[in-house]
C-alpha positions as CSV (number, residue, x, y, z in Angstrom):
1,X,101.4,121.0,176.6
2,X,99.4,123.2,174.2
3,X,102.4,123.9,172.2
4,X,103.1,119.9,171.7
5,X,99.5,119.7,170.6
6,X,99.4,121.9,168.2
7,X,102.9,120.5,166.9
8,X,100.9,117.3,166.4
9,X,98.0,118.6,165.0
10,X,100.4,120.0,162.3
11,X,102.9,117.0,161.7
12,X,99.7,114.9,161.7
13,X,97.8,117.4,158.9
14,X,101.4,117.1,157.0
15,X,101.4,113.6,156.8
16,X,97.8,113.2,156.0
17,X,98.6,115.5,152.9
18,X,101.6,113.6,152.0
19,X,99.3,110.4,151.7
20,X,96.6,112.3,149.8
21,X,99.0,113.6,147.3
22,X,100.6,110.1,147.5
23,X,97.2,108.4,146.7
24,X,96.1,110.5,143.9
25,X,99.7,110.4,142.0
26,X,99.6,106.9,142.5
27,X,95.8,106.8,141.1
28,X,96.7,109.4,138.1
29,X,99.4,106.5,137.4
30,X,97.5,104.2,137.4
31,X,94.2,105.2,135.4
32,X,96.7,107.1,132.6
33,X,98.5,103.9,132.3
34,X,94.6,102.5,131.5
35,X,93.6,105.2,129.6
36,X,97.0,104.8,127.4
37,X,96.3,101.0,127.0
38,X,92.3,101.6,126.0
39,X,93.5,104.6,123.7
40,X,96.1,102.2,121.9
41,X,93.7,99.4,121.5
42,X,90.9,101.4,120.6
43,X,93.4,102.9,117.8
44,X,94.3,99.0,116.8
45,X,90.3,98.3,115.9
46,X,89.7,101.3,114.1
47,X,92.9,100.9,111.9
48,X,91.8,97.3,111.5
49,X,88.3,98.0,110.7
50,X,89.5,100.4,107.9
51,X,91.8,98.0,106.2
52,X,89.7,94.9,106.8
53,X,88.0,96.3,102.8
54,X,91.7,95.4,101.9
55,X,92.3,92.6,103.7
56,X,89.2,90.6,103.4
57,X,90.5,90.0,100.0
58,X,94.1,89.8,100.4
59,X,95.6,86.2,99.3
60,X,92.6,85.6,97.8
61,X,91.4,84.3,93.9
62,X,88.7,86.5,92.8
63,X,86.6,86.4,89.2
64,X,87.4,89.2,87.2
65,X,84.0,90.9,87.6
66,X,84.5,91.2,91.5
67,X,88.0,93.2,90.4
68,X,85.5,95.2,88.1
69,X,84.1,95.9,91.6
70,X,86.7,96.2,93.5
71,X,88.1,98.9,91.1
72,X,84.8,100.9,91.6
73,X,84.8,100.5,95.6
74,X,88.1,101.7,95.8
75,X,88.2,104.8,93.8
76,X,87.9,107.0,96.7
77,X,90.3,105.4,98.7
78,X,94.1,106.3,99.0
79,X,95.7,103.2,97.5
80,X,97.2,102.3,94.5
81,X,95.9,99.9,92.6
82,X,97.6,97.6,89.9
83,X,95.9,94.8,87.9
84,X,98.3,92.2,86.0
85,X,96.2,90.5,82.9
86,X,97.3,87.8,80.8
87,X,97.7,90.1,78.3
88,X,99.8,92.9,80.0
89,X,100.5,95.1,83.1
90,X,100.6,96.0,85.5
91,X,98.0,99.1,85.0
92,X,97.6,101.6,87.3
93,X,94.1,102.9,89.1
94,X,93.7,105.8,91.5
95,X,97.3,106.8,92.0
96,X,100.3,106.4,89.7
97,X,102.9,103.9,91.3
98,X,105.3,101.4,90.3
99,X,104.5,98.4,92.4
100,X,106.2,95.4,92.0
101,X,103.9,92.4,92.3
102,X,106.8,89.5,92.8
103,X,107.8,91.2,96.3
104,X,105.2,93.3,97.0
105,X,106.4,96.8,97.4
106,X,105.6,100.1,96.1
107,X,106.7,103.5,95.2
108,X,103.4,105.4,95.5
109,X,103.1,109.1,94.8
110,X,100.0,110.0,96.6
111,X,100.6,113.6,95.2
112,X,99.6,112.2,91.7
113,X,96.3,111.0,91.5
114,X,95.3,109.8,87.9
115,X,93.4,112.1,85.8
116,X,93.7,111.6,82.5
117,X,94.8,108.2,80.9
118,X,98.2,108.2,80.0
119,X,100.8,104.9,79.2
120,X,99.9,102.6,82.1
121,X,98.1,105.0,84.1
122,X,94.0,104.9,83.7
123,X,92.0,107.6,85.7
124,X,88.6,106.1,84.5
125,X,88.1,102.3,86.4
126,X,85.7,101.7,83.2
127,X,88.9,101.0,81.2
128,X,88.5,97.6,82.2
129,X,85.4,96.5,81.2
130,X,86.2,97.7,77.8
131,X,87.2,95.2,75.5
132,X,89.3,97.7,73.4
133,X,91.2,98.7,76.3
134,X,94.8,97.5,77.0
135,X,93.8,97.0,80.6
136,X,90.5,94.7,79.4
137,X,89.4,92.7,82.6
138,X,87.6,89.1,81.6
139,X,84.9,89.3,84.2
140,X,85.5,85.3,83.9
141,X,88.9,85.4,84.2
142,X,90.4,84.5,88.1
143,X,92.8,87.4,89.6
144,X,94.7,86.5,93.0
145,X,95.4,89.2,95.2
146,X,98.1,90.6,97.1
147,X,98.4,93.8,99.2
148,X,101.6,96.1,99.1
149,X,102.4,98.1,102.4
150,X,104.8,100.9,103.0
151,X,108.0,100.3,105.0
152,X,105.0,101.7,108.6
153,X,103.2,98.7,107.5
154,X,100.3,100.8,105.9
155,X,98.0,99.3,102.5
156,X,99.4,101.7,100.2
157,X,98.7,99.4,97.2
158,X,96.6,96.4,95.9
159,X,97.3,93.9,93.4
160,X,95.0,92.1,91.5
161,X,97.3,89.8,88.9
162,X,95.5,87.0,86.3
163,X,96.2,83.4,86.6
């Protein structure tokens, strides 16, 4: 009888292991599943909170002096931008690129950041408030505006183009 007892004790120790190791794999599961879901969606906002500067504009018509601004507020930012004037264009700010505005996509070289002015290509965002400038931005005129994204759907360009 002692024997069966102590046979019990330890089939009933096994089992109550099996169900504690069952339980917390199952609760592991369970809260990395969570964790994974919080992690992804906390990922979501911040992406969305750093391209809502892009895209509070984007399909918008702006005046020329908020792309003056614009300019300015995205100099430190890793995107291309192009602005499309009545009288020419597309000129390039920040990075050099050849984005075409009709469809909205870009070949940006984010290795080649504008430095000196050269052709299209304007590393000082003051070129457009200067009337002697090719790239002359009529702080009256109205721009619509259009953001290019890279084939992982990332702002890789903006596009400010005259009416």
């Amino acid at each position: 009888m002692d024997n069966i007892t102590k046979i019990i004790i330890i089939v009933a120790g096994v089992i109550l292991t099996l169900l504690i190791v069952v339980f917390g794999f199952n609760f592991y599961t369970t809260t990395k599943h969570t964790g994974d879901v919080a992690m992804q969606d906390v990922t979501d906002m911040s992406n969305m909170l750093n391209e809502s500067k892009f895209t509070d504009i984007e399909g918008q018509t702006i005046s020329g002096s908020s792309v003056q601004s614009y300019l300015n507020t995205f100099a430190a930012e890793e995107v291309s931008i192009a602005v499309i004037t009545k009288s020419g264009g597309p000129y390039y700010f920040n990075y050099a690129s050849s984005i075409n505005a009709s469809t909205t996509t870009a070949e940006v070289n984010f290795q080649t950041k504008i430095t000196a002015n050269s052709g299209n290509n304007y590393a000082n965002n003051n070129a457009v408030s200067k009337k002697s400038e090719a790239c002359y931005v009529n702080p009256s005129g109205q721009f619509d505006v259009s953001l290019v994204r890279n084939a992982n759907g990332v702002i890789v360009g903006v596009v400010f183009a005259q009416q």
